[in-house]
C-alpha positions as YAML, in Angstrom:
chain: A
units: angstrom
residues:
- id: 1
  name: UNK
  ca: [1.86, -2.69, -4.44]
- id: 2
  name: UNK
  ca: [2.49, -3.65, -0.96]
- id: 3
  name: UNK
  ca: [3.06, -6.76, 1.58]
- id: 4
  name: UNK
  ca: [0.39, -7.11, 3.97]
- id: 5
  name: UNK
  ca: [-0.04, -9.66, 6.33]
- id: 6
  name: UNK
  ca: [-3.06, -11.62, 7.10]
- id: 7
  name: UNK
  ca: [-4.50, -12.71, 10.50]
- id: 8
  name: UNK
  ca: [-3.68, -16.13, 9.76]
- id: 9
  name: UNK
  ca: [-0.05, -14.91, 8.96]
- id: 10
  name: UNK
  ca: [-0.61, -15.40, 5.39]
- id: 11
  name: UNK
  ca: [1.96, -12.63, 3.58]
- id: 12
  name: UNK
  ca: [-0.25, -10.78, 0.09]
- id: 13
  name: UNK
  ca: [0.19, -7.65, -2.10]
- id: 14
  name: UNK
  ca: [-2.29, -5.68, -1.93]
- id: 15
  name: UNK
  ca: [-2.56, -2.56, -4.49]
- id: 16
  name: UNK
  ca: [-2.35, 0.02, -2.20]
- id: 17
  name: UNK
  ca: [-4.43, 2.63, -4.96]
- id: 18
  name: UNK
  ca: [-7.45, 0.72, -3.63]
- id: 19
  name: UNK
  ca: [-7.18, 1.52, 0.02]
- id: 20
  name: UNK
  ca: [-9.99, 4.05, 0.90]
- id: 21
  name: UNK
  ca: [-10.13, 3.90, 4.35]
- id: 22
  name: UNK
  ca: [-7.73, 2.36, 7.31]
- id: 23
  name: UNK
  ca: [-9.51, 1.69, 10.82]
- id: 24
  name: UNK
  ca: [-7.80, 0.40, 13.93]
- id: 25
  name: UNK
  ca: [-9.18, -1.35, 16.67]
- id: 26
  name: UNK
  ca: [-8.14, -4.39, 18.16]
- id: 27
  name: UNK
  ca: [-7.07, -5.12, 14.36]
- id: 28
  name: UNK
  ca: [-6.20, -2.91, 11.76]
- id: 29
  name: UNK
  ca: [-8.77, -3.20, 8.92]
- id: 30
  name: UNK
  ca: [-8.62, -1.79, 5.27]
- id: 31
  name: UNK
  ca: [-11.78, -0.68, 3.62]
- id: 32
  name: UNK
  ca: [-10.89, -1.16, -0.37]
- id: 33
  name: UNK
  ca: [-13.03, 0.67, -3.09]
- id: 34
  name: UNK
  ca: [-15.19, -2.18, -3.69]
- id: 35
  name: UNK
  ca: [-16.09, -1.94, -0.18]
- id: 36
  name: UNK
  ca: [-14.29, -5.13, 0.40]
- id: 37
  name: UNK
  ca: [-12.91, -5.29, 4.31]
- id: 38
  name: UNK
  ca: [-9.30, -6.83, 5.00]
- id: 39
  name: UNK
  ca: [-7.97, -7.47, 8.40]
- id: 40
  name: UNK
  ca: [-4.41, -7.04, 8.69]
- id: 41
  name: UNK
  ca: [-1.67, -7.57, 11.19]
- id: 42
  name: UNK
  ca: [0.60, -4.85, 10.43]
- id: 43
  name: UNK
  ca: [-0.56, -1.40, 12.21]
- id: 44
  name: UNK
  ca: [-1.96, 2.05, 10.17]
- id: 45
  name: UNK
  ca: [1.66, 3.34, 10.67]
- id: 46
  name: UNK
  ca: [3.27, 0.54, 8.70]
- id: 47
  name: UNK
  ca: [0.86, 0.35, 6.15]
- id: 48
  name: UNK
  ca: [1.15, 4.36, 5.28]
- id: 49
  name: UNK
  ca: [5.04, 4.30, 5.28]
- id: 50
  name: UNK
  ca: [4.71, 0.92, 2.86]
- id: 51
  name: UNK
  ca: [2.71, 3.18, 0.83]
- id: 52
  name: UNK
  ca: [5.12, 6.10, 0.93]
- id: 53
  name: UNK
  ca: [8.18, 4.10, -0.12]
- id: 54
  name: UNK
  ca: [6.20, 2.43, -2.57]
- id: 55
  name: UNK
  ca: [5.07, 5.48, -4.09]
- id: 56
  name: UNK
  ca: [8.16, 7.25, -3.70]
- id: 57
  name: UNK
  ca: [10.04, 4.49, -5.66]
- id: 58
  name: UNK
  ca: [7.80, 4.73, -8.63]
- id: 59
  name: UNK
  ca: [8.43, 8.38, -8.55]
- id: 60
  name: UNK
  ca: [11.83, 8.03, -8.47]
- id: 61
  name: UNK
  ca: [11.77, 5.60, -11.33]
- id: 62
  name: UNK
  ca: [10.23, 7.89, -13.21]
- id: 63
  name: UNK
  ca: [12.76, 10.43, -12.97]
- id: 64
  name: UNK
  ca: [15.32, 7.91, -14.59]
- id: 65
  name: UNK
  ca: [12.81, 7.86, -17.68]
- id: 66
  name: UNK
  ca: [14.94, 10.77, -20.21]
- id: 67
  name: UNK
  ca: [12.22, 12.79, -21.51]
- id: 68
  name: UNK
  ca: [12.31, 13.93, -25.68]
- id: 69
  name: UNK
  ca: [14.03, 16.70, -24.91]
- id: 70
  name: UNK
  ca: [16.86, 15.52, -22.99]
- id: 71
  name: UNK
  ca: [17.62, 12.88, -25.95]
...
């Protein structure tokens, strides 16, 4: 999940799994699997590295998560 802001400056998280496609222009706008289209004010650069440290923390948590055979 990460924080996206709308035009209106309206902060949401947005699960970034359903990004498909990121297109800027004079805004940046999100194509989602459902084919919905968000306009956002952050820029594709911020929204990859939000999904990068998002990702990377999950992965990360994981790692903390003993497996059977470390019991």
């Amino acid at each position: 999940m990460i924080r996206l802001t709308s035009l209106d400056g309206k902060p949401f998280i947005l699960n970034s799994d359903l990004i498909v496609t990121i297109h800027e222009n004079a805004n940046t706008i999100l194509i989602l699997e459902n084919g919905e289209h968000l306009i956002v004010k952050e820029n594709a650069q911020q929204i990859i590295q939000a999904v990068i440290a998002f990702k990377r923390a999950i992965f990360e948590g994981a790692a903390l998560i003993p497996r059977p055979d470390e019991e």
